[in-house]
C-alpha positions in Angstrom: -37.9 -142.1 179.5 -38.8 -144.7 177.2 -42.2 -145.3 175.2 -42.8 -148.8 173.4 -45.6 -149.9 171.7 -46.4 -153.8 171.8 -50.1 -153.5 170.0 -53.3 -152.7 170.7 -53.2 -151.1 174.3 -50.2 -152.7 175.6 -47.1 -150.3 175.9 -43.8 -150.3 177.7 -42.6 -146.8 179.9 -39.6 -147.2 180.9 -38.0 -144.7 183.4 -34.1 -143.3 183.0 -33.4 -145.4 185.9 -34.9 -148.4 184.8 -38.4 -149.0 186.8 -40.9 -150.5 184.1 -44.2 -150.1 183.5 -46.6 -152.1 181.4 -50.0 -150.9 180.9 -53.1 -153.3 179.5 -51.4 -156.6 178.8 -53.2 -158.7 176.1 -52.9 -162.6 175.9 -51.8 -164.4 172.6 -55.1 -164.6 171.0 -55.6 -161.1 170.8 -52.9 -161.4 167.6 -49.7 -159.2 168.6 -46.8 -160.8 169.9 -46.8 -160.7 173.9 -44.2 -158.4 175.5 -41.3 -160.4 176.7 -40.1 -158.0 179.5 -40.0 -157.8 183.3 -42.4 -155.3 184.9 -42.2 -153.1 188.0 -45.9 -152.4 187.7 -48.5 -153.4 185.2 -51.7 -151.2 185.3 -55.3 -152.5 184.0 -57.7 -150.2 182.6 -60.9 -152.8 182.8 -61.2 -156.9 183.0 -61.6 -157.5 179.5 -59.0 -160.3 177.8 -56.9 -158.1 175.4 -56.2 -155.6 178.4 -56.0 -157.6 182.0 -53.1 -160.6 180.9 -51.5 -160.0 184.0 -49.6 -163.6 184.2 -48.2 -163.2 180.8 -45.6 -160.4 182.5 -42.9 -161.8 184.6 -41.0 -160.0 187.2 -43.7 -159.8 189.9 -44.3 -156.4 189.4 -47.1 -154.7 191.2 -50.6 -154.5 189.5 -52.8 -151.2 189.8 -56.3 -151.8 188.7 -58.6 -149.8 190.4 -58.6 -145.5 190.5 -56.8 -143.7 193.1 -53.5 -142.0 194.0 -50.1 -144.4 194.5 -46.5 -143.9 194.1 -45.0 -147.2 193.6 -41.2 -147.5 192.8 -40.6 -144.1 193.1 -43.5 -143.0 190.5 -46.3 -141.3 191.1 -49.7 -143.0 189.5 -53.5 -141.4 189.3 -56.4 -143.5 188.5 -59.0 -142.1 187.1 -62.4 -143.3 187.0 -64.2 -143.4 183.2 -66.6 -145.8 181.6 -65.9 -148.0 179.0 -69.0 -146.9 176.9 -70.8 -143.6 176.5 -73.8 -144.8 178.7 -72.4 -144.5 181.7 -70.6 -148.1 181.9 -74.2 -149.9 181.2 -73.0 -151.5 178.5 -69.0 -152.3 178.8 -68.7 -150.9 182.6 -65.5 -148.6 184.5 -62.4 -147.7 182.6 -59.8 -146.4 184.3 -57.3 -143.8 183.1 -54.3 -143.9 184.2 -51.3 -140.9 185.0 -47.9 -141.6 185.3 -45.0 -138.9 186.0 -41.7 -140.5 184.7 -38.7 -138.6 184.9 -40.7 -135.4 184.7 -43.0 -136.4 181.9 -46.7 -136.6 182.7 -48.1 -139.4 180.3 -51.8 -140.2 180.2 -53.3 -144.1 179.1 -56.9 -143.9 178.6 -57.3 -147.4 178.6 -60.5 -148.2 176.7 -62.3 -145.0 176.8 -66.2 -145.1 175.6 -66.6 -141.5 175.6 -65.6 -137.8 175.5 -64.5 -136.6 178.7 -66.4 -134.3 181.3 -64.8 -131.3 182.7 -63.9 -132.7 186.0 -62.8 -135.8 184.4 -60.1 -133.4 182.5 -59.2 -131.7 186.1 -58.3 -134.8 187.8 -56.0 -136.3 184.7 -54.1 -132.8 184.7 -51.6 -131.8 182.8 -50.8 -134.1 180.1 -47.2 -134.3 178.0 -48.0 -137.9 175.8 -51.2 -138.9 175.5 -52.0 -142.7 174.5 -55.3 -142.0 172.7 -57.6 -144.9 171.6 -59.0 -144.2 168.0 -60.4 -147.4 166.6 -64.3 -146.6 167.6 -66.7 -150.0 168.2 -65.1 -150.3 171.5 -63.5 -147.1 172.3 -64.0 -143.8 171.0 -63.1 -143.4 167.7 -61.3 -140.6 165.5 -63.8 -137.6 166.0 -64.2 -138.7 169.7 -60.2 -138.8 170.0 -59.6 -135.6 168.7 -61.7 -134.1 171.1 -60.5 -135.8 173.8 -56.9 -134.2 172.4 -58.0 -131.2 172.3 -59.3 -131.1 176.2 -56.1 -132.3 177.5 -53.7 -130.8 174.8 -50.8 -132.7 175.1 -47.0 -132.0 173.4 -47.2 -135.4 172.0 -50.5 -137.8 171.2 -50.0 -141.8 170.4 -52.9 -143.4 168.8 -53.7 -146.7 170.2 -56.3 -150.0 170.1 -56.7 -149.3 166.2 -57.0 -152.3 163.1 -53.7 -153.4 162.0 -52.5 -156.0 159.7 -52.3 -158.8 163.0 -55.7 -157.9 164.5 -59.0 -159.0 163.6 -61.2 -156.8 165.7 -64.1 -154.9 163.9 -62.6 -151.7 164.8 -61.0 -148.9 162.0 -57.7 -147.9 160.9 -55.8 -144.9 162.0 -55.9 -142.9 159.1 -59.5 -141.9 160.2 -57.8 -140.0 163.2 -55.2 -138.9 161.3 -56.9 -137.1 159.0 -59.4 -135.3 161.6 -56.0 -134.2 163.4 -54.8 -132.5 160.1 -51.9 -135.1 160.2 -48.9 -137.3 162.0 -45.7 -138.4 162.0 -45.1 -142.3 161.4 -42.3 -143.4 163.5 -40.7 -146.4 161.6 -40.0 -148.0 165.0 -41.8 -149.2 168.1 -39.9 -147.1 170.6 -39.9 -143.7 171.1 -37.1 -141.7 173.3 -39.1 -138.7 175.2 -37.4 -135.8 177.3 -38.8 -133.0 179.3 -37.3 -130.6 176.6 -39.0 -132.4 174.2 -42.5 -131.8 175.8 -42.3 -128.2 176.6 -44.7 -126.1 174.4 -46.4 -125.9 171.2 -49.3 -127.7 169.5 -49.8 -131.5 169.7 -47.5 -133.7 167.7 -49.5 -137.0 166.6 -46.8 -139.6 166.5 -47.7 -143.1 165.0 -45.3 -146.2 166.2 -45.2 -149.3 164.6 -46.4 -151.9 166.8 -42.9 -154.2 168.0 -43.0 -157.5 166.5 
């Protein structure tokens, strides 16, 4: 399968046999360039503008939005109910993570998450291979947050996400915050990343950083 990273929370999975999946679609004032692809299935993790811009992906694709169980193109999905805040959803309201299975790699979105996860939160995500881990904090969790959340779901591989960069404005940090707190990464001089079921099999968590496709 196929990883891409278009900014902020917006990425590409692409399967070996070509189904596509866009998760948390932003519109153009969010600063990134939109994703000019045809989707399968775009999932939304909550209504909020730089994550729901479901008319700005062509193809007709299918949109998941709400928690639950579907298989859709072949590919099994879980939504799992989360909150957007760390009160409960008072302030921001539901986020929903999502689980994909794509060519036997389980990947996990966690959309905007607002808060460490609860135990039963981590039993219904599963077993996670790629984790796409907000880190920015304001809005999401940020870098202490993240690395817990890492460490309850201990994935092979973990993408930070929905982090400052040079074409966002959002009061939110860097990712050298969650870097550091992980003991480390890999930047990835590219916005794609090529991931196998060998390559997910075993050992600690590698924190990969992609460049955001321009």
């Amino acid at each position: 399968m196929r990883i891409t990273w278009f900014g902020h929370a917006c990425f590409g999975l692409v399967s070996d046999s070509g189904i596509t999946i866009i998760t948390d679609p932003f519109d153009e004032t969010v600063g990134y360039k939109l994703p000019d692809v045809q989707a399968d299935i775009v999932t939304v993790s909550h209504q909020h503008f730089d994550h729901n811009y479901v008319k700005g992906v062509s193809g007709n694709p299918e949109v998941v939005s709400e928690a639950g169980d579907y298989r859709i193109k072949g590919i099994p999905i879980k939504g799992v109910k989360s909150y957007h805040d760390d009160q409960g959803g008072s302030k921001r309201g539901i986020n929903i993570i999502y689980v994909f299975e794509i060519d036997g790699v389980r990947v996990c979105h966690l959309g905007d998450l607002g808060h460490v996860l609860a135990r039963e939160q981590v039993e219904q995500i599963g077993a996670v291979d790629v984790l796409l881990v907000p880190v920015g904090g304001t809005y999401t969790i940020d870098a202490s947050a993240a690395t817990s959340v890492v460490s309850s779901l201990k994935p092979s591989i973990a993408i930070p996400m929905h982090y400052k960069t040079d074409r966002i404005n959002f009061p939110i940090e860097g990712v050298d915050e969650f870097l550091e707190a992980m003991g480390g990464g890999t930047r990835v001089d590219d916005h794609t990343l090529e991931v196998k079921k060998q390559d997910v099999e075993g050992g600690e968590t590698r924190v990969l950083v992609l460049d955001y496709k321009s």
